[in-house]
C-alpha positions as CSV (number, residue, x, y, z in Angstrom):
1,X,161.1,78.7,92.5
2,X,160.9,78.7,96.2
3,X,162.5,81.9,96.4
4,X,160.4,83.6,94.2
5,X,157.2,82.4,95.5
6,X,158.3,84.2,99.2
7,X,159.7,87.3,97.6
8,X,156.5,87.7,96.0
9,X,154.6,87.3,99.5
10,X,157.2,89.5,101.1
11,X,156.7,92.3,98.2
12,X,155.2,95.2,100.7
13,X,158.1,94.9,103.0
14,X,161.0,95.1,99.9
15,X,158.8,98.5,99.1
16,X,158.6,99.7,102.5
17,X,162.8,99.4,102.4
18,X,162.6,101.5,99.3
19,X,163.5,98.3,97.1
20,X,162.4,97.0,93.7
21,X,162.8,93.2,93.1
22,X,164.1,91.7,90.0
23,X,164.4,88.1,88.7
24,X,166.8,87.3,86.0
25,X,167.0,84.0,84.2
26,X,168.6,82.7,81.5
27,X,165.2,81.0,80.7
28,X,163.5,82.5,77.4
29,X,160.8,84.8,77.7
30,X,157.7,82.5,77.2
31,X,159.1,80.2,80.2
32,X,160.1,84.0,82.2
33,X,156.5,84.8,81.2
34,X,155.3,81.6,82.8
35,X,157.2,81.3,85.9
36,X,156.0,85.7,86.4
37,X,152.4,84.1,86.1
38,X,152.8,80.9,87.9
39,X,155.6,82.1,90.9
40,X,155.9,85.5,91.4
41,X,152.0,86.5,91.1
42,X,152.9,89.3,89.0
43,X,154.3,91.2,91.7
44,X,157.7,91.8,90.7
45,X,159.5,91.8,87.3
46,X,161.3,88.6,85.9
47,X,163.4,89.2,82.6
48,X,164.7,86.7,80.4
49,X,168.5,86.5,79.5
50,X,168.8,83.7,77.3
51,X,172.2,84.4,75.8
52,X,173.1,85.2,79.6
53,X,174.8,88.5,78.6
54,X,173.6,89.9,81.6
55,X,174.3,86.6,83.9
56,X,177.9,86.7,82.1
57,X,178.7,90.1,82.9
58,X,178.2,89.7,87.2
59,X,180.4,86.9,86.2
60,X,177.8,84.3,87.1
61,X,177.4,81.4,84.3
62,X,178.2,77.9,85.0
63,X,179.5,76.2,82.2
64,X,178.0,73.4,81.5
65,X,175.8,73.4,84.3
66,X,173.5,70.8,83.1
67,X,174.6,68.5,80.7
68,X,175.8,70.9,77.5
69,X,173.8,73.7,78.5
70,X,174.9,77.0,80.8
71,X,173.1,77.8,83.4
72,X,173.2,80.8,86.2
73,X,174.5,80.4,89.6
74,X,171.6,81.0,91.8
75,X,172.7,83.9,93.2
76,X,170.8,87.1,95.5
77,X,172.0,90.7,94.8
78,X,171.3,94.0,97.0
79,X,172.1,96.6,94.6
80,X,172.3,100.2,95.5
81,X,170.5,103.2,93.4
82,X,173.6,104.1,92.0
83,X,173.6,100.8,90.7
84,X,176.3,99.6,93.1
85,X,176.8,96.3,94.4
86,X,176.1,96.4,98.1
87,X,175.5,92.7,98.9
88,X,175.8,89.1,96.9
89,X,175.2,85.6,98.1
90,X,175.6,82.8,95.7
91,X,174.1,79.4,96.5
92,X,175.4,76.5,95.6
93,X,172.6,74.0,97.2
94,X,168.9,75.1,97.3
95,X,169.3,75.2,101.3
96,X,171.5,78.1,101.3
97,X,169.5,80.4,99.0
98,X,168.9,83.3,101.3
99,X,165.3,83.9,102.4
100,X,163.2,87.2,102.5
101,X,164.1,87.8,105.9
102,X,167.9,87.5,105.5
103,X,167.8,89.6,102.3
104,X,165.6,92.4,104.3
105,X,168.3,92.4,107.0
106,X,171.0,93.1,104.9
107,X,168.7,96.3,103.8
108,X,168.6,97.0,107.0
109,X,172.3,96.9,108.0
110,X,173.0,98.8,105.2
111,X,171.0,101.6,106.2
């Protein structure tokens, strides 16, 4: 939640780098809905993958991640217009999840 509270805050700089944040989370919509409200101020999109076809597909489930129930690696993606993959970082600890800054460097770099 972290994260999302300082992408929010960070939202003018990710537009000035031509960038559109999006959140995905396995969560169902009224909890995506809740955490949009609560988190992200409405200032960026959060969808809701509950059958994690979309977490699936970049490969990113973890079985059994709490007790019988799948959950997403936390993970931060720079993907290009083209719909490329141009960057990933996944995070195994809450430490390592990548702030604004690091994300907005990699923008950078790619340019």
């Amino acid at each position: 939640m972290r994260q999302l509270r300082e992408f929010a805050q960070h939202v003018t700089e990710f537009e000035q780098a031509k960038t559109r944040l999006v959140a995905i989370s396995v969560d169902d919509q009224e909890h995506a809905h809740l955490v949009w409200d609560k988190q992200a101020g409405h200032k960026f999109v959060i969808l809701s993958d509950p059958d994690a076809r979309v977490i699936r597909q970049y490969g990113l489930l973890h079985p059994h991640g709490k007790g019988d129930a799948d959950i997403a690696l936390r993970t931060t993606f720079v993907i290009d217009e083209n719909g490329r993959e141009r960057w990933r970082k996944v995070s195994a600890t809450i430490p390592e999840i990548p702030k604004a800054a690091e994300v907005l460097q990699q923008l950078r770099e790619m340019k």
